[in-house]
PASE-131668 format. One record per residue: residue in three letters; x negated, y, z negated of N, C-alpha, C in turn. Coordinates in steps of 0.02 Angstrom, whole numbers, plus 50000, padded with zeros to 5 digits. Atoms other than C-alpha are relative to their C-alpha. Example, Ala and Ser with C-alpha at 12.3 -4.5 7.8 and 13.67 -1.06 7.14 Angstrom:
residues 2
ALA499554994150000493854977549610499555006050000;SER500424994150003493164994749643500395005549963;
This chain:
residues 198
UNK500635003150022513945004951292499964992950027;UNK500255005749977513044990551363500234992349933;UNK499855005750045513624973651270499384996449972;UNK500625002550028512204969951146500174992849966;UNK500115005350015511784952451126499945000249915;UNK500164998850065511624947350935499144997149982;UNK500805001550008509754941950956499685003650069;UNK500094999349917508514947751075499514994349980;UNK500845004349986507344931151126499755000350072;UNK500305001749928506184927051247499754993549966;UNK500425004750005505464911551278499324997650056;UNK500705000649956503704905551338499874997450055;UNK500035005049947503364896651484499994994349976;UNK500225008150019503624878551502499244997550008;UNK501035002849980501634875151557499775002849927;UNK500674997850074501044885151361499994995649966;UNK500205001950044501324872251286499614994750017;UNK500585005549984500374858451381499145003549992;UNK500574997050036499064871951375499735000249943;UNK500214999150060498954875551196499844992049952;UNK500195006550017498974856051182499154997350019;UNK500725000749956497224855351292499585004049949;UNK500364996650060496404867151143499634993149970;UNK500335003550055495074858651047499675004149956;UNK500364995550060494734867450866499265001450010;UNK500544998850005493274876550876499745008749958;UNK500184994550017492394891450778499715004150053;UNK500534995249964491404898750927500525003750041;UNK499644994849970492324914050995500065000350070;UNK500074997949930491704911651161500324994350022;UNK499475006849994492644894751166500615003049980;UNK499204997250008494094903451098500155004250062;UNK500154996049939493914916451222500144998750053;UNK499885003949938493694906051359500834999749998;UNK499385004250000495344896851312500515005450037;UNK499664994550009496154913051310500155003350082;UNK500054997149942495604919551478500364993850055;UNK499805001849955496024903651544500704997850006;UNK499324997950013497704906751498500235004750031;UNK499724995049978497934922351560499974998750077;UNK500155003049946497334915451718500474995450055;UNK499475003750006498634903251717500585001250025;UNK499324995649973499904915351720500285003950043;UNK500074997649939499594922851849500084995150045;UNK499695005749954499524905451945500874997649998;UNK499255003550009501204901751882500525005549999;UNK499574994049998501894917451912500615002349963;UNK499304997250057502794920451738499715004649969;UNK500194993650002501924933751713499615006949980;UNK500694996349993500494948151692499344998649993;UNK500665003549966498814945451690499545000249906;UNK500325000950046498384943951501500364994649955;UNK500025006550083498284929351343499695002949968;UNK500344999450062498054930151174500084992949972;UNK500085008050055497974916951026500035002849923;UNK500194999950059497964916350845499844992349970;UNK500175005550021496974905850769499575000649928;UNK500255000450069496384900950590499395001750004;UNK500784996749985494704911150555499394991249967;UNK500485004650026493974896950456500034990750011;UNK499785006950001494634880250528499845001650089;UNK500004998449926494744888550715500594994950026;UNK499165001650011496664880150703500215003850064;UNK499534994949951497654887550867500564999449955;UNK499174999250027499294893750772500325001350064;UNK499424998049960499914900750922499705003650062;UNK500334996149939499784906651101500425004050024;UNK499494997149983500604921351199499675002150067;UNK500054994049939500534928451371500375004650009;UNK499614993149987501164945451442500624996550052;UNK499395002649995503044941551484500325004750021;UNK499724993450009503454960251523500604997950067;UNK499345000649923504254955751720500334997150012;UNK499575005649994504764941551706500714998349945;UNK499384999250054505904942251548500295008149971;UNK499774992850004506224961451574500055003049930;UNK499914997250058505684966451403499225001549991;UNK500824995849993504124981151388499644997349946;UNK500275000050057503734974751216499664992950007;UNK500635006250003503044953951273499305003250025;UNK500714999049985501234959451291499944991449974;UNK500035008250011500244943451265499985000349925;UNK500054998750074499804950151080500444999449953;UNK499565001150045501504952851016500394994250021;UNK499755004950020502004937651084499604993549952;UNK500455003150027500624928151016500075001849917;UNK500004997450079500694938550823500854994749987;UNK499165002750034502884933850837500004992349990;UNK500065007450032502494915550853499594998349980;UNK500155001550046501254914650744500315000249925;UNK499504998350031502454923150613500354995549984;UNK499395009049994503774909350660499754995249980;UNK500485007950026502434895450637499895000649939;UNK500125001350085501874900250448500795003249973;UNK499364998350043503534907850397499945005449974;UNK500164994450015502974924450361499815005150025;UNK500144993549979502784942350414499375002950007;UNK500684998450024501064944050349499524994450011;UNK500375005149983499784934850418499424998449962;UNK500574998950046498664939950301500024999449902;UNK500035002250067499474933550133499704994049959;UNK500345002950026498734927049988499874992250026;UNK499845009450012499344908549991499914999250088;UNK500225002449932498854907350192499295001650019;UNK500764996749967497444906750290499795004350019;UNK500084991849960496484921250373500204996550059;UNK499935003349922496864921250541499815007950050;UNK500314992649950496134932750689500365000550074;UNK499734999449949496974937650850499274998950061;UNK500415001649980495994932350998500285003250068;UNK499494997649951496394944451174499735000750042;UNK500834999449963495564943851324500175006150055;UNK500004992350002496064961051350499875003949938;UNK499734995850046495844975151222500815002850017;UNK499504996349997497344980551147500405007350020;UNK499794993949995498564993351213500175004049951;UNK499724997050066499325006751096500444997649983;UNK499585002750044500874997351045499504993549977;UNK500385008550035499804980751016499355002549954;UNK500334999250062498594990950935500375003549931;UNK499774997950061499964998150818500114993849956;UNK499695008950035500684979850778499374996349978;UNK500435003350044498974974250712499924999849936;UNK500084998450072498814981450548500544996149958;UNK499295000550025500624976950515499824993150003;UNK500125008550015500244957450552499834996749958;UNK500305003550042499094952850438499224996750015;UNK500555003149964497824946650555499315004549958;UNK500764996050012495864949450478499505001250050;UNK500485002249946495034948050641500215000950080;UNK499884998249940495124955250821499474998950050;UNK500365001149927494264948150983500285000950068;UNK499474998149933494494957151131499314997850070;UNK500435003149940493684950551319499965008350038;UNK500194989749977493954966551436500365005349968;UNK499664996750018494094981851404500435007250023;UNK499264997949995495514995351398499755004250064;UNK500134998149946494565005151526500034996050054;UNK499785004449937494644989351660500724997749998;UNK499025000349990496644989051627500155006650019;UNK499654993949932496675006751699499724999050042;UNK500015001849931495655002051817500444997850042;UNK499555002449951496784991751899500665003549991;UNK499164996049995498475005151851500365000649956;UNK499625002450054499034997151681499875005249979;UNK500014995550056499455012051571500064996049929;UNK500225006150082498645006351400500505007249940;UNK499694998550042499435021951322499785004349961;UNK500524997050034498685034751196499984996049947;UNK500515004650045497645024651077499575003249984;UNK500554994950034496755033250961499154998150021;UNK500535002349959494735033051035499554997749977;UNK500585004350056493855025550883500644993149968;UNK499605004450015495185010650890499634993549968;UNK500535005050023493874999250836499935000749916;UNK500144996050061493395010350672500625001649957;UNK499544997650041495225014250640500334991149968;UNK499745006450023495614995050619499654997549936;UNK500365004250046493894990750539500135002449892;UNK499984997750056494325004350388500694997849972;UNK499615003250048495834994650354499944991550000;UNK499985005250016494874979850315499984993750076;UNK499535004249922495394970650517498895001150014;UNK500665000549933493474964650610500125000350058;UNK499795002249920493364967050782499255001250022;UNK500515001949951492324960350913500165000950069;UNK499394997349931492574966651100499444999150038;UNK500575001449953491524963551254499924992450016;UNK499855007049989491854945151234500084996950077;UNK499935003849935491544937051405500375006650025;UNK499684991249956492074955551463500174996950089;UNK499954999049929491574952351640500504993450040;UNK499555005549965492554934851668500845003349979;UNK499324997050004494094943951592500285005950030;UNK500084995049952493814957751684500534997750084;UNK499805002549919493854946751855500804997650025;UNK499285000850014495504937451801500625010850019;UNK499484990849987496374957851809500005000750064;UNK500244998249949495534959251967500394995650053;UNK499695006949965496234942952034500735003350005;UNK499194998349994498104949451979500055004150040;UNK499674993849973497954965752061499844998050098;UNK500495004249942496984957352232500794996250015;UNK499335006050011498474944952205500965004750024;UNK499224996449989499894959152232500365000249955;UNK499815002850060500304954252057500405009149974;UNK499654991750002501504970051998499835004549930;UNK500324996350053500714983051899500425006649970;UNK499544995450023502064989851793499735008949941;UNK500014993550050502195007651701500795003750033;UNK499654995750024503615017151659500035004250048;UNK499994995049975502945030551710499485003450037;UNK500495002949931501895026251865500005006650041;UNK500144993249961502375042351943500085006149961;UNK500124991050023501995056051803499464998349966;UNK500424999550059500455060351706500034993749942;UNK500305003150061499835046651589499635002149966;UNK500624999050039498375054451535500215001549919;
């Protein structure tokens, strides 16, 4: 057996946090949004790695708790999407599992992709009341990304436990960003690149 470490971490790029410093609180989604995309954007310039950002941020203050990009190639672990890194250090920042308990604020995930099927399993479980997604899951196969089976009313299966979502958000600038990575030679991982995804 392989010698298992007693933690697994990753850590973020050195440039997220001058980024997430450049944030100015705001309620308007499409300012969050923006931020978001131009994060993912980012990452791709700085080649640490895939072509999406998220955020969490306080629904009623518009607070950034926390930012994440997709980390998958660069720190050889399938599970950094930008979402679950973005949900884990928000987590870390309030001290809690649940993002959605009493004694804290709401807080909404902000992605300028829709979620894949693991990032749409890890929503419910967060806590988060609130989902904004930029493109969507159909322009991440476009360019090759296997998103995964995801149930096809992923919208409806969130909203009936309580979770809002908003999607189409600046679609077509988050869109272009994907377009840029793959244009870019940027490496478009899957598993299982050479069998049946469908």
């Amino acid at each position: 057996m392989c010698a298992q470490q007693g933690l697994v971490v990753f850590r973020p790029p050195a440039w997220l946090k001058d980024q997430a410093a450049s944030y100015q609180p705001t309620l308007d989604i499409e300012s969050q949004m923006e931020f978001v995309i131009d994060v993912a954007a980012r990452n791709i310039a700085e080649r640490t790695g895939g072509p999406f950002g998220a955020a969490v941020f306080e629904q009623d203050s518009g607070r950034l708790v926390s930012l994440g990009v997709n980390l998958v190639t660069t720190q050889k672990l399938s599970i950094l999407h930008a979402e679950i890194v973005a949900l884990s250090a928000a987590q870390r920042c309030v001290g809690a599992f649940d993002l959605g308990a009493p004694d804290l604020a709401s807080h909404q995930l902000v992605t300028s992709t829709e979620p894949c099927a693991m990032c749409f399993g890890a929503i419910p479980w967060s806590g988060v009341r609130k989902v904004v997604t930029g493109a969507s899951d159909s322009d991440a196969r476009e360019i090759g990304f296997d998103e995964g089976p995801k149930v096809a009313d992923w919208v409806g299966a969130l909203e009936s436990r309580g979770i809002l979502v908003t999607t189409d958000v600046l679609r077509d600038r988050a869109r272009e960003v994907l377009i840029a990575y793959r244009d870019s030679g940027g490496e478009i991982y899957n598993s299982r690149a050479d069998r049946d995804t469908s």
